[in-house]
C-alpha positions in Angstrom: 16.7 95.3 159.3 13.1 96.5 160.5 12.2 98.5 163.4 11.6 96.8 167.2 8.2 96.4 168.3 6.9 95.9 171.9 5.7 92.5 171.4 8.9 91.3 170.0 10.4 88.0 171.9 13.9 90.5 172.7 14.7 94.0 172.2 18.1 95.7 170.8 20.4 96.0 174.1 19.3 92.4 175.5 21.8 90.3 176.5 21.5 86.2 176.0 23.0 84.2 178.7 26.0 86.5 179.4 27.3 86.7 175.6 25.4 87.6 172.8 23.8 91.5 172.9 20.8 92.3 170.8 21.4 94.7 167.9 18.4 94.5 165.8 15.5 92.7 164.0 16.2 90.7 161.1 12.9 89.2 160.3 10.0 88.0 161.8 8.2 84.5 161.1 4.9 82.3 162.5 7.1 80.5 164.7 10.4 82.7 165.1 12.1 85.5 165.3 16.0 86.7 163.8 17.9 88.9 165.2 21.4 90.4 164.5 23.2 90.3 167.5 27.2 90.5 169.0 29.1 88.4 171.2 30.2 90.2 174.2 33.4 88.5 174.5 34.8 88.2 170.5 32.9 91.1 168.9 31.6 89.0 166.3 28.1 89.7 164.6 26.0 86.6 164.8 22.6 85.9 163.8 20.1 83.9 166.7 17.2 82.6 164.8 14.9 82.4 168.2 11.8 80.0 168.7 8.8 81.8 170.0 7.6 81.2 173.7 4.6 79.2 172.7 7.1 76.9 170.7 10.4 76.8 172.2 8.6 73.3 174.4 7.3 72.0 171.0 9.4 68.7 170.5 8.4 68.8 167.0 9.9 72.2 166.2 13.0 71.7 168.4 13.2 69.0 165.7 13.3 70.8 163.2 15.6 73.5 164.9 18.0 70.9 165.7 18.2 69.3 162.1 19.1 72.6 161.0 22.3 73.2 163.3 23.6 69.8 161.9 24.2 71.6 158.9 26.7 73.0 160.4 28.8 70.3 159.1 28.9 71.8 155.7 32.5 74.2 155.0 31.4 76.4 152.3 30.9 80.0 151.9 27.9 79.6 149.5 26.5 78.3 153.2 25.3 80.0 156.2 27.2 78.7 158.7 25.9 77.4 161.9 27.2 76.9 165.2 24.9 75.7 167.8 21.3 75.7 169.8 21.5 77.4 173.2 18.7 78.1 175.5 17.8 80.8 177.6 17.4 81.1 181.8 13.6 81.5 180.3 13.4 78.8 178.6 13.6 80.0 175.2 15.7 78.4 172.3 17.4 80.0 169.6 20.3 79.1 167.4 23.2 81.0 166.5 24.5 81.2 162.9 26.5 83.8 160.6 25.5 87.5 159.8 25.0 88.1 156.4 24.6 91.1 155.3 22.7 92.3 152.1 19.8 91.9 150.2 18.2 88.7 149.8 16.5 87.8 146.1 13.6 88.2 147.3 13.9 92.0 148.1 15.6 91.6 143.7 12.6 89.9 143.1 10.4 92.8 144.1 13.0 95.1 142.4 12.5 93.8 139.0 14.3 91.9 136.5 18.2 90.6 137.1 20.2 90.4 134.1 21.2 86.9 133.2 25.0 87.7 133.7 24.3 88.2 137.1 21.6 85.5 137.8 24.7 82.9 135.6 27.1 84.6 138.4 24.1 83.3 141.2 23.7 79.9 140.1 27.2 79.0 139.8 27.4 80.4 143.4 24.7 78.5 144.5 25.3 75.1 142.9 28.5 75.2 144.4 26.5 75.3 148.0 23.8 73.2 146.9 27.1 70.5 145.8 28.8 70.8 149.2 25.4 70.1 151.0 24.3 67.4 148.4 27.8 65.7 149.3 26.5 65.5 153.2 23.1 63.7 151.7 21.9 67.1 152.8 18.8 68.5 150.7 17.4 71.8 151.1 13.9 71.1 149.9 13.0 74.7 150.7 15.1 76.4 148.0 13.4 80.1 146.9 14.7 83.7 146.7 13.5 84.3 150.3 16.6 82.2 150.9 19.5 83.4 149.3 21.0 86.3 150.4 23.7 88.5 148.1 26.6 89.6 150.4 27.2 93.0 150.2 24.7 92.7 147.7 27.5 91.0 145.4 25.6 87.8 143.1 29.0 86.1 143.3 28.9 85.9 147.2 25.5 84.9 147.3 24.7 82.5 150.4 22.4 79.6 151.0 20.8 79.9 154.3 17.4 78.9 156.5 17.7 74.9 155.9 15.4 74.1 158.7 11.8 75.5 157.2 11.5 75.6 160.9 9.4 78.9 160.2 7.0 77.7 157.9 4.9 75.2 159.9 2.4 78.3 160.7 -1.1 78.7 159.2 -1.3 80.1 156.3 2.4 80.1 155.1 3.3 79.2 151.4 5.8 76.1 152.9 4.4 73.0 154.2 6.6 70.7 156.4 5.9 67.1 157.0 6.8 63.8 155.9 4.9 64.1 152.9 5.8 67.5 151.4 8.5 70.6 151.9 8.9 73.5 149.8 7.2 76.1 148.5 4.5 76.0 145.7 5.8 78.0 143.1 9.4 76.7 143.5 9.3 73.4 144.6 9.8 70.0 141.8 6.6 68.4 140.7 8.0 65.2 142.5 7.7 66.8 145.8 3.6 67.0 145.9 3.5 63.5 146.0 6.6 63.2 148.7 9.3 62.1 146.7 12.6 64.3 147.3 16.1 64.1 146.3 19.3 66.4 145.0 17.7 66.8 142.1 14.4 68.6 143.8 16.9 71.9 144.9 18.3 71.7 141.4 14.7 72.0 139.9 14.0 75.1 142.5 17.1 76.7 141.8 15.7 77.0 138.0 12.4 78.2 138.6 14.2 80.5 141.0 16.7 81.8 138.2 13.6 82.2 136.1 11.3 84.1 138.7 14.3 86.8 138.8 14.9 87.0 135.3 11.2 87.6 135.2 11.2 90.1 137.8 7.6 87.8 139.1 7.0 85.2 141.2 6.0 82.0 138.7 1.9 81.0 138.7 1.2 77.6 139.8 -2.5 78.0 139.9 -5.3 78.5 142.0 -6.6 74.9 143.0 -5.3 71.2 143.5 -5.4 70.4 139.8 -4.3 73.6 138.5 -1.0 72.9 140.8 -0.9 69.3 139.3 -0.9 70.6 135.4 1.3 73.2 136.2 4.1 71.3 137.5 3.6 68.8 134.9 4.8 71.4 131.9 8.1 72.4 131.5 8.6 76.2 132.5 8.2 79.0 129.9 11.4 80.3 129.4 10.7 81.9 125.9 12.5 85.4 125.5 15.4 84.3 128.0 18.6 84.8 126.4 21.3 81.5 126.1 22.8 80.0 128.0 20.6 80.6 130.8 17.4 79.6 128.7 19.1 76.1 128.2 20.4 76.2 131.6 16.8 76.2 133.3 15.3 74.5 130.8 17.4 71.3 132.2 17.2 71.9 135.5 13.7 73.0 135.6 12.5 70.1 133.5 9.3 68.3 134.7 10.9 64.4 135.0 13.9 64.6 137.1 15.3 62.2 135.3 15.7 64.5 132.8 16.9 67.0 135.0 21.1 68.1 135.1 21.4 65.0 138.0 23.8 66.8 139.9 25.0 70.2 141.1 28.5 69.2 139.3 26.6 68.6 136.4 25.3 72.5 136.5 28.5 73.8 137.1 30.0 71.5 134.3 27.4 73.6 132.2 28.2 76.8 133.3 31.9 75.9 133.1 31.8 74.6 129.6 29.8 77.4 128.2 31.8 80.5 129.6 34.6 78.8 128.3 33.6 79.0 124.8 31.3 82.1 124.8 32.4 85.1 122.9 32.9 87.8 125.8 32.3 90.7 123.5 29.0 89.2 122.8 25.2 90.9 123.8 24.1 87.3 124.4 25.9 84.0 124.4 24.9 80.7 122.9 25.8 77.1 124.1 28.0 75.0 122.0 25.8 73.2 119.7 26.5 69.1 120.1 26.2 66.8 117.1 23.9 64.2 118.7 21.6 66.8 120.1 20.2 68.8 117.4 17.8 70.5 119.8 20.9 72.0 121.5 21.3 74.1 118.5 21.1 77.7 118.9 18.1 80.0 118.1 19.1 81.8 114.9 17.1 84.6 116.1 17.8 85.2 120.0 17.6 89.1 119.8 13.7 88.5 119.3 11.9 86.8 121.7 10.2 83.2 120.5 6.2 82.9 120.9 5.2 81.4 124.3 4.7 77.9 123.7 0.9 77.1 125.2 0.9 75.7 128.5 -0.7 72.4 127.3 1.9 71.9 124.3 5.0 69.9 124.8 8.1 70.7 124.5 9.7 70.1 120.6 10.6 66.5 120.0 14.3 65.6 119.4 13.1 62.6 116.9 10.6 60.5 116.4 11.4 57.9 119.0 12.0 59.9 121.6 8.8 61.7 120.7 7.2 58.8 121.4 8.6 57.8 124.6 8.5 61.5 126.1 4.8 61.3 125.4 4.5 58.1 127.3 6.8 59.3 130.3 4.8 62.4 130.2 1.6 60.6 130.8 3.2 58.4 133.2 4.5 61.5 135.5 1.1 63.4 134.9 -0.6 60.5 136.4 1.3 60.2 139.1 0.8 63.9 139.8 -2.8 63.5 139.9 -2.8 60.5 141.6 -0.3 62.0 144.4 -2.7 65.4 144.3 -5.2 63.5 144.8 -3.8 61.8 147.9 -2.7 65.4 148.8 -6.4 66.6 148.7 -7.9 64.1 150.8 -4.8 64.0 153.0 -5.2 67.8 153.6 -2.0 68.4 151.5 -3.8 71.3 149.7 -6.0 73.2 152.4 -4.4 76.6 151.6 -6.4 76.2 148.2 -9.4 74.2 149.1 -13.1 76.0 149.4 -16.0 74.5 151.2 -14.6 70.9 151.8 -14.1 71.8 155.4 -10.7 69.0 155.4 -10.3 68.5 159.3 -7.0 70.2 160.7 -5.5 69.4 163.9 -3.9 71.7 165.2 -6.7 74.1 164.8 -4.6 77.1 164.6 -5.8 80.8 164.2 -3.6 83.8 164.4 -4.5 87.6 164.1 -2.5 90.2 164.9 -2.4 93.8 164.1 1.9 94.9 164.6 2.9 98.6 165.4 3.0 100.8 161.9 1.5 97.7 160.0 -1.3 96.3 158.4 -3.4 93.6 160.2 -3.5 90.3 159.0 -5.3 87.0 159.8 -4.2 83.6 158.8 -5.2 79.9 159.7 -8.7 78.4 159.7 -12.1 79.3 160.3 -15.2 77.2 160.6 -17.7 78.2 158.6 -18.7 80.1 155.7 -19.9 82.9 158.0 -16.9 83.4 160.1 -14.8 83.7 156.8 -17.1 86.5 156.1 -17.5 88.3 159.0 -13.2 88.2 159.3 -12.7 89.2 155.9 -15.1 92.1 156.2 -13.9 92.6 159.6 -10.3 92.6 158.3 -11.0 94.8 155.3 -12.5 97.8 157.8 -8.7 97.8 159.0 -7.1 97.9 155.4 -6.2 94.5 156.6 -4.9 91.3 154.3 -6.3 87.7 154.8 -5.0 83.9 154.1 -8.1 81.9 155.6 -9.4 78.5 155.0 -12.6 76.9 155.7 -11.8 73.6 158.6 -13.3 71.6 160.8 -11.4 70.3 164.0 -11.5 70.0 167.7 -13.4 73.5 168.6 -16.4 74.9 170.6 -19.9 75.8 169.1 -19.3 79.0 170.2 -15.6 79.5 168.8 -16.1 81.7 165.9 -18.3 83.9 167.9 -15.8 83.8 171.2 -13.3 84.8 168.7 -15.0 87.9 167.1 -15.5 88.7 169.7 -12.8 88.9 171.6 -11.0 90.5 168.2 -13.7 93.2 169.0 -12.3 94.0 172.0 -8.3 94.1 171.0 -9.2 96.4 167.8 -8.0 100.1 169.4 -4.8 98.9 171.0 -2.0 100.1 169.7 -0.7 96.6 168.6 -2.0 93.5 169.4 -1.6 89.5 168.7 -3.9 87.0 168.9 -2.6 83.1 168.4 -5.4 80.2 168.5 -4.6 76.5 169.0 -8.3 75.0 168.7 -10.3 76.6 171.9 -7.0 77.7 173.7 -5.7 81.5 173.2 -3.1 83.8 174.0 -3.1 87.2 173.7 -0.9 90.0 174.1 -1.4 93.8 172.8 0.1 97.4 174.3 -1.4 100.8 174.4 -0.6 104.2 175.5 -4.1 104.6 177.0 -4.1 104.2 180.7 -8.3 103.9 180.3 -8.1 101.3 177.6 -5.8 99.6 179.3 -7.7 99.3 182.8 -11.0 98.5 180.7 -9.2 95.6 179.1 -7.8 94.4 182.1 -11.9 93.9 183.6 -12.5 92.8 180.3 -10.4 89.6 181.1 -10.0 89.7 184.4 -11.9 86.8 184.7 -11.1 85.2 181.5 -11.6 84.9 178.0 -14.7 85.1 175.9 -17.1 82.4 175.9 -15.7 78.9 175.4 -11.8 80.3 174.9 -9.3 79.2 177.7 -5.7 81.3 178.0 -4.4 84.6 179.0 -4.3 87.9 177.9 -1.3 90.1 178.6 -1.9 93.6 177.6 1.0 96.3 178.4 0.1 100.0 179.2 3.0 101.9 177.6 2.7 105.3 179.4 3.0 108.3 176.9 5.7 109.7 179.2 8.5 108.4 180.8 9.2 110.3 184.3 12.2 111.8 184.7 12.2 110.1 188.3 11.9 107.0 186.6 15.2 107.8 185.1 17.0 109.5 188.0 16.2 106.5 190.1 18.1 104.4 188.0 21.2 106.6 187.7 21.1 107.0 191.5 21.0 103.3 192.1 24.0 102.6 189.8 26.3 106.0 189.4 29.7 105.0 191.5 31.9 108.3 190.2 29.4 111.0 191.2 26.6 112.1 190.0 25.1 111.6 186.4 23.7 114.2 184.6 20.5 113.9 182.2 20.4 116.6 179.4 17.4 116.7 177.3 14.9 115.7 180.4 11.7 117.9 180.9 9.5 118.5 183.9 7.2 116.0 182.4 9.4 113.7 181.5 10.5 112.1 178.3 7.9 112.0 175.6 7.4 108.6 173.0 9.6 109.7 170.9 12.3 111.4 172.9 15.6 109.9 173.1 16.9 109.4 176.7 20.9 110.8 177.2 23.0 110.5 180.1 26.5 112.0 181.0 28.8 111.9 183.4 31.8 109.5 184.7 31.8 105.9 186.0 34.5 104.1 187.5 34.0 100.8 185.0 32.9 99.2 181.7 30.5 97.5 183.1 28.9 100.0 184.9 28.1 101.7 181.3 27.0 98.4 180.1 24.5 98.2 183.4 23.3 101.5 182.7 22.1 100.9 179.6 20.7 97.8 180.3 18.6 99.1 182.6 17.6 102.3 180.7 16.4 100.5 177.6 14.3 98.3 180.0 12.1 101.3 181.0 13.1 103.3 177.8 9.9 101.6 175.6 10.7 102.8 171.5 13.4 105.3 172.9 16.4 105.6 172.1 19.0 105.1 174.8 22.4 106.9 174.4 25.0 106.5 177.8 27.6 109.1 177.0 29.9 108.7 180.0 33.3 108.5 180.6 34.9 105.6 182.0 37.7 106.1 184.9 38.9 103.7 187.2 38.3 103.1 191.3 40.8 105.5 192.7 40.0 108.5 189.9 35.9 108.2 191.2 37.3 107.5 194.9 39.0 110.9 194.9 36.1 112.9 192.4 33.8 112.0 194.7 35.6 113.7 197.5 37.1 117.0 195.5 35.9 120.3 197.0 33.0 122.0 194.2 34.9 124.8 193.1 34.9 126.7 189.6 37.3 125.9 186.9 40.3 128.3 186.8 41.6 128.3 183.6 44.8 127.2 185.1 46.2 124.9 182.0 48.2 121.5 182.1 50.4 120.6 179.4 52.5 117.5 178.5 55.5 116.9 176.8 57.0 114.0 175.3 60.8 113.3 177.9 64.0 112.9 175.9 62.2 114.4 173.0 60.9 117.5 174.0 57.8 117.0 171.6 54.3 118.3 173.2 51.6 115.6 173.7 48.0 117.1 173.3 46.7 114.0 173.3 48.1 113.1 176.5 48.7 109.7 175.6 51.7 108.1 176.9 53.6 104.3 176.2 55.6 102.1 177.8 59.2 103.1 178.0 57.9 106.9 177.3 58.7 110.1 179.9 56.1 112.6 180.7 57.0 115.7 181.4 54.3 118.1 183.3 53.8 121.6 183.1 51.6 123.9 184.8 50.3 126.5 182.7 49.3 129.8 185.4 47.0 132.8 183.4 48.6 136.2 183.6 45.4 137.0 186.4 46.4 133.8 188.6 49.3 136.3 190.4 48.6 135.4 194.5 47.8 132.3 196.4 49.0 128.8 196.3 49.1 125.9 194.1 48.3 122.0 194.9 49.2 119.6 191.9 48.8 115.9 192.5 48.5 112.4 190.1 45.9 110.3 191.1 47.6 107.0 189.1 45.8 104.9 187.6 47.0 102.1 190.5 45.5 103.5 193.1 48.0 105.8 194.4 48.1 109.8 194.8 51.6 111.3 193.7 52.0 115.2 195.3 53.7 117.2 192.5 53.4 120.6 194.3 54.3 121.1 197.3 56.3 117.9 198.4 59.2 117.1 200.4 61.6 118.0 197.9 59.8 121.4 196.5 57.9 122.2 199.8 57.3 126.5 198.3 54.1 126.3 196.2 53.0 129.9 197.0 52.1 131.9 193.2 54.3 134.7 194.2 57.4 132.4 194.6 56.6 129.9 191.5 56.6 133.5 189.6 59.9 134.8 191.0 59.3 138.5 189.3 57.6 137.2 186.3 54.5 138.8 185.1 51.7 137.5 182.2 51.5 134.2 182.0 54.2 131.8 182.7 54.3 127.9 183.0 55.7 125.7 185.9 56.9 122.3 185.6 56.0 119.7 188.0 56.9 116.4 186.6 60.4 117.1 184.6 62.6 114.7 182.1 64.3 111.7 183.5 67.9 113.7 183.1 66.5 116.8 185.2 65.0 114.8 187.8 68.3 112.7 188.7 70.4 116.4 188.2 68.1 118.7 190.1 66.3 116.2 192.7 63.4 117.0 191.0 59.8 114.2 190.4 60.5 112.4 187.1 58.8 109.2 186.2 58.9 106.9 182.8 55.6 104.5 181.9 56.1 101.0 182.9 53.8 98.3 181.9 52.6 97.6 185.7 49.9 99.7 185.8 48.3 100.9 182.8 45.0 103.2 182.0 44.2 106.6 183.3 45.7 108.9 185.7 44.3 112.2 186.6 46.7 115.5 187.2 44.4 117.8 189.7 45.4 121.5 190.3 43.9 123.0 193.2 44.4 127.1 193.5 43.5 127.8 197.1 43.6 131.1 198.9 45.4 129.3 201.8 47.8 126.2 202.3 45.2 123.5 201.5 46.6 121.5 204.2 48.4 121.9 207.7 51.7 120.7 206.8 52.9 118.6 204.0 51.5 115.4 202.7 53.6 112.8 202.1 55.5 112.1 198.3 53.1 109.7 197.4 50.0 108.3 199.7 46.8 106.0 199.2 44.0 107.4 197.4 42.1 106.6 200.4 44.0 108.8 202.4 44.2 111.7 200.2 40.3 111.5 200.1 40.0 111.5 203.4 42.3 114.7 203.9 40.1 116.2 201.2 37.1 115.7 203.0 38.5 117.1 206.6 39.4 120.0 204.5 36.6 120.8 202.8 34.3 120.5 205.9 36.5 123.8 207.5 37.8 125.4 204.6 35.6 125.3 201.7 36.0 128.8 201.0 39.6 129.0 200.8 39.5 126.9 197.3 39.5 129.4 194.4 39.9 126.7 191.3 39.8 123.1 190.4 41.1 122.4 186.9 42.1 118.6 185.6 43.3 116.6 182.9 43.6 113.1 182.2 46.7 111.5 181.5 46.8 107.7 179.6 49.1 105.4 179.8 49.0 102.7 177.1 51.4 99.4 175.4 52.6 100.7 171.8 
């Protein structure tokens, strides 16, 4: 997971349409974004892969969005599975699918070499996905280390996800979608540069894939159109790999699919038939030879790594015959290659690699950005030999990287200067984006600099520069929050008194400062509101709501309880029929409570108020009531000194022998209750209230009082009591 950034499409705490809650960033992409996420109502982590703004209108990508949810036809856990497309109040589209969590092999990749147990453990994993999806006429055509992911970071629950290549139709990316061609270079079958595609294409990647990690480096296909051709014309160099994985890529990776394993069942037949007879105590494990094949014979030396065989030799001949016609098929497939590279280069197939051809390219894309804590980077085209070097060397002043190719299409004169330009004027934000489709352009940057921004905003007040048409959206991220800011939101949503903000300074909270809130609400969803509405002023801070959650009647009667000190006066519970203490003060269904009163040795005068504000929205009065109407501390005392404890609330047996309060839990209403002692200098009320009354009415009584005899209260002290099903 990376870090959120301002100019990210959603931010952790965002809810989508009432269900799904932003956790974090997954990944970022040209055209999308991924987030893990959790549904509000089942608690399951999800992953939304989300279209950008500028594309979630595009029928071309919605396409492509939608042909990936279809795979959510396919049952197997080597698969990602999908569930559906959904769209937002906004107008933004995004598609939910598992969580999976670990490392994909591309992160391996950059690691270093994988041992060929565990890359044998991957591909049997993955053929076993890429055979459920084949079944379903379903091809991947995008297969890579990028996109398998190692659950847990286990290679036996490695996953197959990302079957859309939705992402990859941005400039400058290594995958190209279309009619034509899909896949990455240095993974995908020769057959797919000249737009043939079948099963036997994600077999092929799957090899080059097991290869590249067993390597520990991506494979080299070259630096132009021809080099590409040759090099998926040879069979990969798997010299030094120890069997059976050598033999294992070596027949899915083979140049003509047609001698390519045919079928995912055919690679797990492999694998099958080759653990079976392999020697377990072995440092490396041969294949079976086969009397037909002599080729299949294994290396008498496979502790010592063979030669690399030079790219333009072939591979070693089984016989004469077929010597001759695996020259002739070899010919036969090389021209094709050209021929369908050469298609590619005037089609525009191989603009990434091209120099001063200047291929047309509609779109005319651009996009530059510069992301919080990154590098900047540029990718798409550029018109002319000058631009290219006034953005590289532009680029390199900002220890930025650049994927730019020379184009021609559908712009101004003026564009490459309008775009300098205006690239001069973004440079001290303090991240900024800048996408081009031919002359239109949108922008969008933040900074903490109130003068920067306000300069900006003349900048484009009145448009873009020169020939550019769009809009610029640049956020002015104060350096401070204010602690009014804050306050005003807790004073707009608090419903159980007021909320407290530790941590908060007289000039507010700084860009790094987390913001923390305490205090007591009356529901869930007040929590949930607060936070919301925190984290949408909060910027980069973290947002922590550290409130307890009551109920109606508990915040009814808090916010109506006289301010007075705590007392010390304790309140202890005890488990009815078992005499067991309850610290917890967590009670069940069928269970009796029993209440004492704990009173300090210095509590010796006065008088004592106990009442249960339940959980239904009734008051219960404990002390005094109709039944036990003395409550003064010298009576509850009786001659005792030190400290003693009274009971209020007594066992079920007591109650019924002594006419004493005694209750058991039933499952009407369950939650929190609330015992309240108040130690007054006074009767806290003319007369007695009755047993039990409305929480209104206590409140109200508590507020008469209050208003006349505030000064008469000596103590408050509480304690929650919870009432639960087993």
């Amino acid at each position: 997971m990376i870090d959120s950034r301002p100019m990210d499409t959603f931010k952790p705490g965002d809810v989508l349409n009432n269900t799904y809650r932003i956790e974090a960033v997954l990944g970022r992409g040209g055209t999308s974004e991924v987030y893990k996420a959790r549904s509000e109502i089942s608690g399951r982590l999800a992953a939304l892969k989300v279209l950008k703004a500028e594309f979630s209108a595009n029928d071309d990508y919605l396409v492509l969005l939608t042909r990936e949810e279809e795979i959510r036809e396919i049952r197997h856990d080597a698969v990602v599975r999908y569930s559906e497309n959904h769209r937002t109040q906004d107008g933004l589209v995004y598609l939910v699918m598992d969580y999976v969590d670990g490392p994909g092999l591309d992160r391996k990749l950059r690691e270093g070499p994988m041992s060929a147990e565990d890359l044998l453990t991957v591909c049997r994993r993955v053929a076993e996905g890429l055979e459920a999806a084949h079944k379903r006429n379903i091809v991947h055509r995008d297969l890579s280390p990028d996109n398998i992911i190692l659950r847990n970071g286990n290679p036996a629950e490695a996953v197959i996800i990302d079957f859309g290549i939705a992402k990859d139709t941005n400039p400058g990316a290594e995958t190209i979608v279309g009619n034509e061609f899909a896949g990455k270079y240095a993974y995908a079958a020769p057959e797919q540069l000249s737009g043939q595609t079948d099963a036997r294409s994600d077999i092929y990647s799957l090899g080059a894939m097991l290869l590249a990690n067993f390597r520990g480096t991506s494979p080299d296909v070259g630096k132009n159109p021809m080099e590409v051709v040759r090099k998926k014309s040879e069979p990969l160099d798997t010299s030094g790999v120890p069997e059976p994985l050598r033999t294992l890529i070596d027949r899915m990776a083979a140049p003509d699919p047609d001698a390519r394993f045919q079928t995912a069942a055919e690679v797990l037949a492999y694998l099958r038939d080759n653990q079976a007879d392999a020697d377990p105590d072995a440092t490396v494990i041969f294949p079976p030879p086969r009397a037909d094949d002599p080729a299949s014979e294994p290396d008498p030396s496979p502790a010592t790594p063979s030669p690399s065989r030079p790219a333009s030799e072939p591979p070693p001949a089984r016989n004469e015959t077929r010597k001759s016609r695996g020259g002739l098929v070899g010919l036969v497939v090389v021209a094709a290659l050209l021929v369908g590279g050469i298609g590619g280069y005037f089609g525009g197939l191989f603009d990434g690699f091209l120099g001063p051809q200047y291929p047309v390219a509609d779109p005319y894309e651009l996009i530059v950005d510069h992301p919080a804590d990154e590098r900047p980077r540029a990718t798409g085209n550029v018109p002319s030999e000058q631009m290219l070097a006034a953005l590289n060397e532009w680029m390199a002043g900002l220890s930025g990287t650049t994927d730019l190719r020379l184009a021609t299409g559908n712009i101004a004169d003026s564009w490459g200067n309008d775009v300098m330009t205006t690239l001069s004027d973004l440079r001290d934000l303090d991240d900024w984006r800048l996408v081009l489709d031919g002359n239109n352009a949108q922008i969008s940057g933040s900074t903490t600099d109130t003068a920067l921004h306000a300069r900006l905003s003349r900048t484009f007040a009145d448009g873009l520069p020169g020939a550019l048409t769009g809009s610029a959206d640049i956020e002015l991220i104060p350096l401070f929050l204010p602690t009014g800011e804050v306050t005003a939101v807790l004073e707009r949503l608090a419903d159980c008194g007021p909320i407290a903000t530790p941590g908060a300074t007289p000039v507010g909270y700084g860009p790094q400062s987390p913001i923390t809130v305490t205090g007591k609400v009356a529901e869930t969803a007040t929590r949930i509101g607060l936070f919301d509405a925190l984290s949408a002023i909060a910027g980069e801070r973290n947002v922590a709501v550290d409130v307890d959650v009551l109920n109606p009647t508990l915040c009814l009667i808090e916010s109506n309880l006289p301010k007075a000190p705590e007392g010390g006066i304790g309140i202890d519970f005890i488990v009815g029929g078992r005499n067991e203490p309850n610290p917890s003060g967590r009670f069940f269904v069928g269970e009796n409570p029993i209440i004492d009163i704990a009173l300090p040795a210095d509590v010796t005068d006065g008088y004592l108020t106990v009442s249960i504000l339940d959980v239904s929205g009734n008051v219960y009065h404990l002390l005094p009531n109709l039944n036990r109407q003395e409550n003064a501390v010298t009576a509850l005392r009786d001659g005792q000194t030190g400290p003693i404890k009274v009971r209020v609330a007594y066992s079920v047996e007591e109650a019924a022998r002594e006419n004493r309060i005694g209750f058991t839990v039933d499952d009407s209403s369950l939650g929190k209750s609330k015992v309240i002692v108040l130690h007054s200098s006074e009767p806290l009320f003319d007369g007695l209230r009755p047993t039990s009354e409305s929480a209104s009415g206590y409140a109200a009584a508590l507020r008469d009082h209050v208003e006349t005899n505030q000064a008469s209260i000596l103590s408050l002290d509480s304690r929650i009591l919870t009432t639960a099903t087993p």
